[in-house]
C-alpha positions in Angstrom: -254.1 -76.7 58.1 -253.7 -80.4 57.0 -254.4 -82.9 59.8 -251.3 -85.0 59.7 -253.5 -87.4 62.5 -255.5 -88.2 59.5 -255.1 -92.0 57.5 -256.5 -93.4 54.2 -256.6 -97.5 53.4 -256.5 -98.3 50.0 -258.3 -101.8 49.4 -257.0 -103.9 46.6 -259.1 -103.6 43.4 -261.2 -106.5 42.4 -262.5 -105.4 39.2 -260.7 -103.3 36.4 -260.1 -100.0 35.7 -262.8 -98.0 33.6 -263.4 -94.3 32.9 -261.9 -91.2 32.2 -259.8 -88.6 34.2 -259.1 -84.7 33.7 -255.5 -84.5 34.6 -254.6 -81.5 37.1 -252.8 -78.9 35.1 -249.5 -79.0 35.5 -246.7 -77.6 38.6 -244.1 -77.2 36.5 -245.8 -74.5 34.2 -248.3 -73.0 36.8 -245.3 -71.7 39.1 -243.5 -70.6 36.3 -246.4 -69.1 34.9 -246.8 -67.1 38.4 -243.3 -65.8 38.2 -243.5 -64.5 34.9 -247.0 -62.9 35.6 -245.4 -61.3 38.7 -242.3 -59.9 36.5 -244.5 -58.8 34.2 -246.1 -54.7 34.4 -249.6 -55.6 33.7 -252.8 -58.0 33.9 -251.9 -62.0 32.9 -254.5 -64.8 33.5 -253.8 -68.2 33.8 -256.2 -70.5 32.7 -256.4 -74.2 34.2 -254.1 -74.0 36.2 -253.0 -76.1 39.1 -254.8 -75.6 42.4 -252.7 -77.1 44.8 -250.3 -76.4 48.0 -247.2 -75.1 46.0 -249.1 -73.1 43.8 -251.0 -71.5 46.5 -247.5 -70.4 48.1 -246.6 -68.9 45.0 -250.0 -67.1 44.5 -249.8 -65.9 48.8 -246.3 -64.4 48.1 -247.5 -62.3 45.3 -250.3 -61.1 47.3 -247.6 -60.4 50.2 -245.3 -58.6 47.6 -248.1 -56.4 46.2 -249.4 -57.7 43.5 -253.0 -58.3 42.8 -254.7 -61.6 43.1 -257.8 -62.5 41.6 -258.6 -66.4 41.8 -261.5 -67.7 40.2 -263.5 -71.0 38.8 -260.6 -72.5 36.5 -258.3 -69.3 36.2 -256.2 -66.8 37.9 -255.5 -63.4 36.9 -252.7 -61.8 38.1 -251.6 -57.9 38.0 -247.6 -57.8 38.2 -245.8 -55.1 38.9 -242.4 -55.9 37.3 -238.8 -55.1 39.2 -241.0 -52.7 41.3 -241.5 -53.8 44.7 -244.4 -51.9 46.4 -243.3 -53.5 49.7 -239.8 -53.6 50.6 -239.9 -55.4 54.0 -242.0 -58.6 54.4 -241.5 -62.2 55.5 -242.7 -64.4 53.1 -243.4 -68.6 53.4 -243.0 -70.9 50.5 -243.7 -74.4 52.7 -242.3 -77.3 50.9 -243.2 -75.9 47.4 -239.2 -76.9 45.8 -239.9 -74.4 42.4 -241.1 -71.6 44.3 -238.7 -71.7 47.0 -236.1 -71.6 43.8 -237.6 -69.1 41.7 -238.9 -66.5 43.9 -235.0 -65.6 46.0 -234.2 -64.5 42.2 -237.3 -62.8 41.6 -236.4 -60.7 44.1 -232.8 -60.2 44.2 -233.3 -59.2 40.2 -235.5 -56.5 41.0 -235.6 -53.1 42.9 -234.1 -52.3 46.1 -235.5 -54.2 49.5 -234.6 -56.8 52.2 -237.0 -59.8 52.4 -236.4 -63.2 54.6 -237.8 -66.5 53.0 -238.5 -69.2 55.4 -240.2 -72.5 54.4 -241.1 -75.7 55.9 -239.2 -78.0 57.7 -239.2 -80.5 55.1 -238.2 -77.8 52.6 -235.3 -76.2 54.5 -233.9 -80.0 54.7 -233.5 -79.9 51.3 -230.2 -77.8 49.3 -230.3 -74.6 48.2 -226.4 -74.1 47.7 -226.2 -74.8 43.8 -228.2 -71.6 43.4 -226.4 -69.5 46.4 -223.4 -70.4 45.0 -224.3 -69.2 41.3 -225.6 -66.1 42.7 -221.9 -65.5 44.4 -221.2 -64.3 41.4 -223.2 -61.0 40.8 -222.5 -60.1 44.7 -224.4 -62.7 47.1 -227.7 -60.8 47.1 -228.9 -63.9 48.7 -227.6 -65.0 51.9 -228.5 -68.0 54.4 -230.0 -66.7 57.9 -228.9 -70.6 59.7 -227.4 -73.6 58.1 -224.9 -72.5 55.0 -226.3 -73.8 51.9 -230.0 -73.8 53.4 -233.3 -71.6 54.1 -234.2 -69.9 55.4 -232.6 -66.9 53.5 -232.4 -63.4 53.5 -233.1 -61.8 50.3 -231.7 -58.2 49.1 -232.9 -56.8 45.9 -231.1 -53.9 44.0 -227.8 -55.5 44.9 -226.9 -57.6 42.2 -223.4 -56.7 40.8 -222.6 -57.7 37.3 -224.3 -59.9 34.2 -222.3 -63.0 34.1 -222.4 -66.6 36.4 -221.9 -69.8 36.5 -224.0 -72.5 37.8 -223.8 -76.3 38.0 -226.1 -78.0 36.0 -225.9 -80.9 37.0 -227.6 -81.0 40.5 -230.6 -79.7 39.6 -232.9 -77.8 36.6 -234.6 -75.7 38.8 -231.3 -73.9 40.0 -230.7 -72.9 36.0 -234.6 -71.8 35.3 -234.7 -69.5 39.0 -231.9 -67.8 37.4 -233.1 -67.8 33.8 -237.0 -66.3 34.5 -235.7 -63.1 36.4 -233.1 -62.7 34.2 -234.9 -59.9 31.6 -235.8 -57.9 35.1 -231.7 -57.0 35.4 -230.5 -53.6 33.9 -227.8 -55.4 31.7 -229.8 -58.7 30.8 -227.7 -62.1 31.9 -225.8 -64.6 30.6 -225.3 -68.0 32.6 -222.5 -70.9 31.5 -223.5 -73.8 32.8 -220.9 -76.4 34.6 -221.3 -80.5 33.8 -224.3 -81.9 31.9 -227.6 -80.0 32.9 -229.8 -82.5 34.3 -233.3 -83.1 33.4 -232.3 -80.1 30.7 -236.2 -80.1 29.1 -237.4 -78.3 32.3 -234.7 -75.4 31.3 -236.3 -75.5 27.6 -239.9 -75.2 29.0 -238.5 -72.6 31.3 -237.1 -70.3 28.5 -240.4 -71.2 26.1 -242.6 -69.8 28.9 -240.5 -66.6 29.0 -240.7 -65.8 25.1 -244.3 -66.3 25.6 -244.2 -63.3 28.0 -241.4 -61.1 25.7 -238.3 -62.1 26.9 -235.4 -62.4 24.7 -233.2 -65.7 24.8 -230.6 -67.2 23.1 -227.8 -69.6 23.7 -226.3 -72.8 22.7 -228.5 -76.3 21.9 -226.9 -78.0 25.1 -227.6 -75.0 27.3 -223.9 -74.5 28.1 -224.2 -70.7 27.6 -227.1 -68.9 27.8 -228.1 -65.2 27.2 -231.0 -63.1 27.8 -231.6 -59.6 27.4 -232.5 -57.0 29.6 -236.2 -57.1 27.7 -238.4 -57.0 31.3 -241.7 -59.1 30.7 -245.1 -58.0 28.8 -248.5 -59.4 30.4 -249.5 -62.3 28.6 -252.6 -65.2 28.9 -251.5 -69.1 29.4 -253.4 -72.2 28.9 -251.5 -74.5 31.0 -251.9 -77.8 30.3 -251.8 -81.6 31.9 -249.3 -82.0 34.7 -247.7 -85.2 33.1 -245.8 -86.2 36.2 -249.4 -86.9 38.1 -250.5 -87.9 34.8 -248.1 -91.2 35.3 -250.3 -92.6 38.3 -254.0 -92.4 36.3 -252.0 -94.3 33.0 -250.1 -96.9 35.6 -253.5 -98.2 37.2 -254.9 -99.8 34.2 -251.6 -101.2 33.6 -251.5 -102.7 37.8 -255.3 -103.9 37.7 -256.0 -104.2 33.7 -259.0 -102.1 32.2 -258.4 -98.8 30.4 -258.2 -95.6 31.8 -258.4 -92.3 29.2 -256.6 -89.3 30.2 -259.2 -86.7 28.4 -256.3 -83.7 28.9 -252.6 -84.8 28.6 -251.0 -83.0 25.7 -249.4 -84.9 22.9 -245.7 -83.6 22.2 -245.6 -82.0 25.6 -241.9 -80.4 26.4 -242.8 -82.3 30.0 -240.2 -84.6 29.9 -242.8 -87.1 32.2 -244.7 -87.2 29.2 -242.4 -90.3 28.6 -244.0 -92.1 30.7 -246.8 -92.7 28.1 -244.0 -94.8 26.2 -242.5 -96.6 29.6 -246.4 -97.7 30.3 -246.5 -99.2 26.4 -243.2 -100.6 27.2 -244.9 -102.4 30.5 -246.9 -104.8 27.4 -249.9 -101.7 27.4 -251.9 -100.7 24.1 -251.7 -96.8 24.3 -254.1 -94.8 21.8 -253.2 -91.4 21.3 -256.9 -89.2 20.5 -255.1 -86.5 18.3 -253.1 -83.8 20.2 -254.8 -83.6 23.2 -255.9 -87.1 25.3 -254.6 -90.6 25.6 -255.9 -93.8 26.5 -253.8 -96.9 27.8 -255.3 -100.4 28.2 -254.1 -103.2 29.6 -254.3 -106.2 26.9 -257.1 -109.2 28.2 -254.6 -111.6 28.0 -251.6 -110.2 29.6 -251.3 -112.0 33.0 -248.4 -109.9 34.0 -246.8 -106.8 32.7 -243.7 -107.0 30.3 -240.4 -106.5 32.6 -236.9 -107.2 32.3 -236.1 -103.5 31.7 -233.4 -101.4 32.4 -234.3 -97.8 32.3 -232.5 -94.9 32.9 -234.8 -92.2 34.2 -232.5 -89.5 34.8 -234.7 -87.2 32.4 -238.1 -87.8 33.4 -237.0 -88.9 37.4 -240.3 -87.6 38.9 -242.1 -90.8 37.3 -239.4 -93.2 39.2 -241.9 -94.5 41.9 -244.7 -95.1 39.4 -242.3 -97.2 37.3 -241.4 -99.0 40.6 -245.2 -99.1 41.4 -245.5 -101.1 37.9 -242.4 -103.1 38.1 -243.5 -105.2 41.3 -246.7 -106.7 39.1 -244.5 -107.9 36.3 -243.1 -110.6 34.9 -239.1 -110.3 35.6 -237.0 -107.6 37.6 -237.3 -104.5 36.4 -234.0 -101.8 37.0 -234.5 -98.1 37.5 -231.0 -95.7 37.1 -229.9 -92.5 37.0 -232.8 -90.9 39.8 -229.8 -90.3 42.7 -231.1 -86.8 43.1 -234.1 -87.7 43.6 -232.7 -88.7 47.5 -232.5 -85.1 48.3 -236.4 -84.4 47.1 -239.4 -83.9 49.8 -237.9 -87.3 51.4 -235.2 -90.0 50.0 -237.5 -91.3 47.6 -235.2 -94.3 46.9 -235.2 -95.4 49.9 -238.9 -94.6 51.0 -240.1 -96.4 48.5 -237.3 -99.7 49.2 -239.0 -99.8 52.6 -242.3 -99.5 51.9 -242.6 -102.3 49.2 -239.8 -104.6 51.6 -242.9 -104.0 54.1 -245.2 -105.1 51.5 -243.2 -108.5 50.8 -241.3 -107.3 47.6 -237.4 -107.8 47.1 -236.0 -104.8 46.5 -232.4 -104.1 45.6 -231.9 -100.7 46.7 -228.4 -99.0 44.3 -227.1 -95.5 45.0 -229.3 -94.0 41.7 -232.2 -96.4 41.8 -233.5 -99.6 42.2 -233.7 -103.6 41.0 -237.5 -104.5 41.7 -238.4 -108.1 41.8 -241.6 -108.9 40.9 -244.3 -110.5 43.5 -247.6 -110.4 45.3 -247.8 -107.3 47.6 -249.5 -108.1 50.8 -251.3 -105.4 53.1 -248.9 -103.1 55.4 -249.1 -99.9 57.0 -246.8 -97.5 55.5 -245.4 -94.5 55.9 -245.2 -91.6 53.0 -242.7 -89.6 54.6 -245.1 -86.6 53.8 -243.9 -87.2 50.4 -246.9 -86.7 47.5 -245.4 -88.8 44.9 -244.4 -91.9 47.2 -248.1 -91.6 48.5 -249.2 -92.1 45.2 -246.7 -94.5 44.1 -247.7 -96.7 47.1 -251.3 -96.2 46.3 -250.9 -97.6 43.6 -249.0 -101.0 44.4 -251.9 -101.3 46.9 -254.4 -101.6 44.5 -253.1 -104.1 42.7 -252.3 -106.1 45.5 -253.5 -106.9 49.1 -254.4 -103.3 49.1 -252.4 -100.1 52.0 -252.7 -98.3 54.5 -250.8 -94.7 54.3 -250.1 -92.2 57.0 -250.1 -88.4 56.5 -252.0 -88.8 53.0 -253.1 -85.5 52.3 -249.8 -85.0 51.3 -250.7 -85.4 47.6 -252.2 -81.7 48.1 -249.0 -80.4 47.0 -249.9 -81.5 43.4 -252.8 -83.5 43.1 -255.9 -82.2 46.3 -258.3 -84.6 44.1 -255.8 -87.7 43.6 -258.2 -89.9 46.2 -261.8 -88.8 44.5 -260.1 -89.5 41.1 -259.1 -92.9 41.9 -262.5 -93.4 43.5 -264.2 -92.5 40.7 -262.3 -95.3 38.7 -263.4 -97.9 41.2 -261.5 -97.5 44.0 -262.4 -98.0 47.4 -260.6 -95.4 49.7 -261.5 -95.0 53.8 -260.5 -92.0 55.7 -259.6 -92.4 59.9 -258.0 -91.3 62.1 -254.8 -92.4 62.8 
């Protein structure tokens, strides 16, 4: 149980960053990775993959469904059972972990017949779940809401899916489109999905349908992912290296970049279909030297003599929006305002990021221009304030960061980061940071 009584201070940095850091491996292909290994009939094993809060949910509800579970030094191995379901009945918890509380209502409404109920944490049942509801109207509702319309927790019904055609908007979120698209193959008639509006933050979707070829499935469809077919192929067991989570990637290549030095990221994968991997180009942007060390590792150094980092930038993050707050971490130490677009949905993530993060830094003496998709950062000197993370991993981090570079921060609740990155205070650490745990 995390102790949410629990506080961390962050003191500024006085000397720069130096070292290396072995990025956690990533979310994003970990809980996808566990769905597929569940939907497949046979022994998979995951190796580095990310040991964290979500991907412990998703590991817990395959034990609960039946599957087994072996977890060991750097790998999991995982013995699916297909559309079988060798328990029928069972409440299952997917806290705030947003991908599995996607994936797994489709995992289970594509296979055979049962009735489970999903709840999940408070945070998570804040957050919308009608995009995919509303798709799944269209093969019979096998997924229904047990409170609030459009909410968890849900009631799930398998062997009730009507049907092998929907629609789903797009534009509101990937993950909708890939819980869909990775159960899929497990439906006697295969699917196909159109897709309504623009599919936001679309290379998710294409990292969602390479991970299912690598387990067998069958998938074709249009370049812009406005129709999509798979075929009724169920999954073979297959073995994954999963590499770098790029999103936490972002904070380790931003702190050379907020208090100079160099930083090498010994693991982060070169042509990555994580669309965060952009952020590698946003922190050259900043003024940084970036040195790519063939396909696999990257090192970013802040230039001696750049005083302050390169702003005046306008960038539109609606592709990579899970790297907004470290761009807003970086835009306060440079050297003109810096605008971030195109992240509105990222107000309806574990908190309102945009404006989490337009309190915070007000509270550290920034102006911030807070716009319905984003912000207009001004530049200054951060002073020392107590904080709140909302519970929120990535503003924790974020924050962390500005800290650092300035008058340093105090953050409540900061074991949230456990939901993607348990070791984020010990790497910092061991890159010179001085971090103090207290009570609240």
């Amino acid at each position: 149980m995390r102790n949410h009584n629990e506080h961390v201070t962050v003191s500024a940095m006085s000397d720069p960053a130096d070292g290396s850091v072995r990025v956690p491996g990533s979310k994003s292909f970990t809980n996808r990775a566990i769905i597929l290994a569940m939907a497949a009939d046979g022994v998979s094993t995951l190796t580095g993959p990310l040991e964290s809060d979500d991907t412990r949910y998703g590991l817990a509800a395959a034990r609960d469904l039946g599957c087994e579970v072996d977890v060991g030094a750097g790998s999991v191995r995982i013995h699916g059972v297909g559309a079988r379901r060798p328990v029928p009945e069972a409440t299952l918890y997917v806290g705030s972990a947003g991908t599995v509380a996607r994936f797994l209502p489709c995992l289970l409404a594509f296979g055979d017949p049962g009735t489970w109920r999903l709840e999940a944490s408070p945070q998570m049942t804040a957050r919308p779940m009608s995009g995919l509801l509303d798709a799944l109207a269209h093969l019979g509702g096998p997924v229904v809401p047990v409170g609030e319309p459009g909410r968890y927790p849900l009631e799930v019904r398998g062997g009730k899916t009507v049907g092998r055609e929907l629609r789903v908007d797009g534009s509101i979120s990937s993950q909708y489109l890939s819980g869909l698209l990775l159960s899929a193959p497990l439906l006697p008639e295969g699917l196909r999905v159109t897709t309504e509006g623009s599919v936001v933050q679309s290379a998710y979707v294409d990292m969602t349908i390479d991970c299912m070829r690598h387990f067998g499935a069958e998938v074709s469809g249009t370049g812009d992912l406005a129709v999509i077919d798979v075929a009724p192929t169920g999954y073979r067991p297959a073995d994954l290296d999963v590499e770098a989570d790029a999103s936490t990637a972002s904070y380790f290549a931003a702190l050379p970049a907020v208090v100079g030095g160099q930083v090498t990221l010994e693991n982060l994968v070169r042509g990555s279909r994580q669309p965060d991997t952009r952020f590698v180009e946003i922190v050259e942007q900043f003024g940084c030297d970036v040195e790519w060390l063939g396909d696999r590792g990257v090192r970013v150094t802040r230039p001696r003599g750049l005083d302050l980092l390169r702003g005046g930038g306008d960038l539109d993050l609606r592709d990579c929006s899970d790297v907004a707050l470290t761009v807003a971490a970086m835009a306060v130490f440079a050297d003109a305002p810096v605008t971030v677009r195109g992240v509105e949905h990222i107000r309806s993530h574990e908190s309102d990021r945009i404006a989490a993060m337009a309190t915070a830094l007000r509270a550290m003496g920034i102006t911030v221009d807070e716009r319905p998709d984003g912000w207009r950062i001004h530049p200054g000197s951060p002073r020392f304030a107590e904080v709140t993370t909302h519970d929120d991993h990535r503003v924790a981090m974020s924050l962390a960061l500005v800290g650092l570079g300035g008058d340093g921060v105090g953050l409540d609740e900061p074991r949230c980061v456990d939901k993607t990155c348990p070791q984020f205070y010990d790497l910092i650490a061991g890159l010179g940071a001085e971090v103090r745990w207290d009570e609240a």
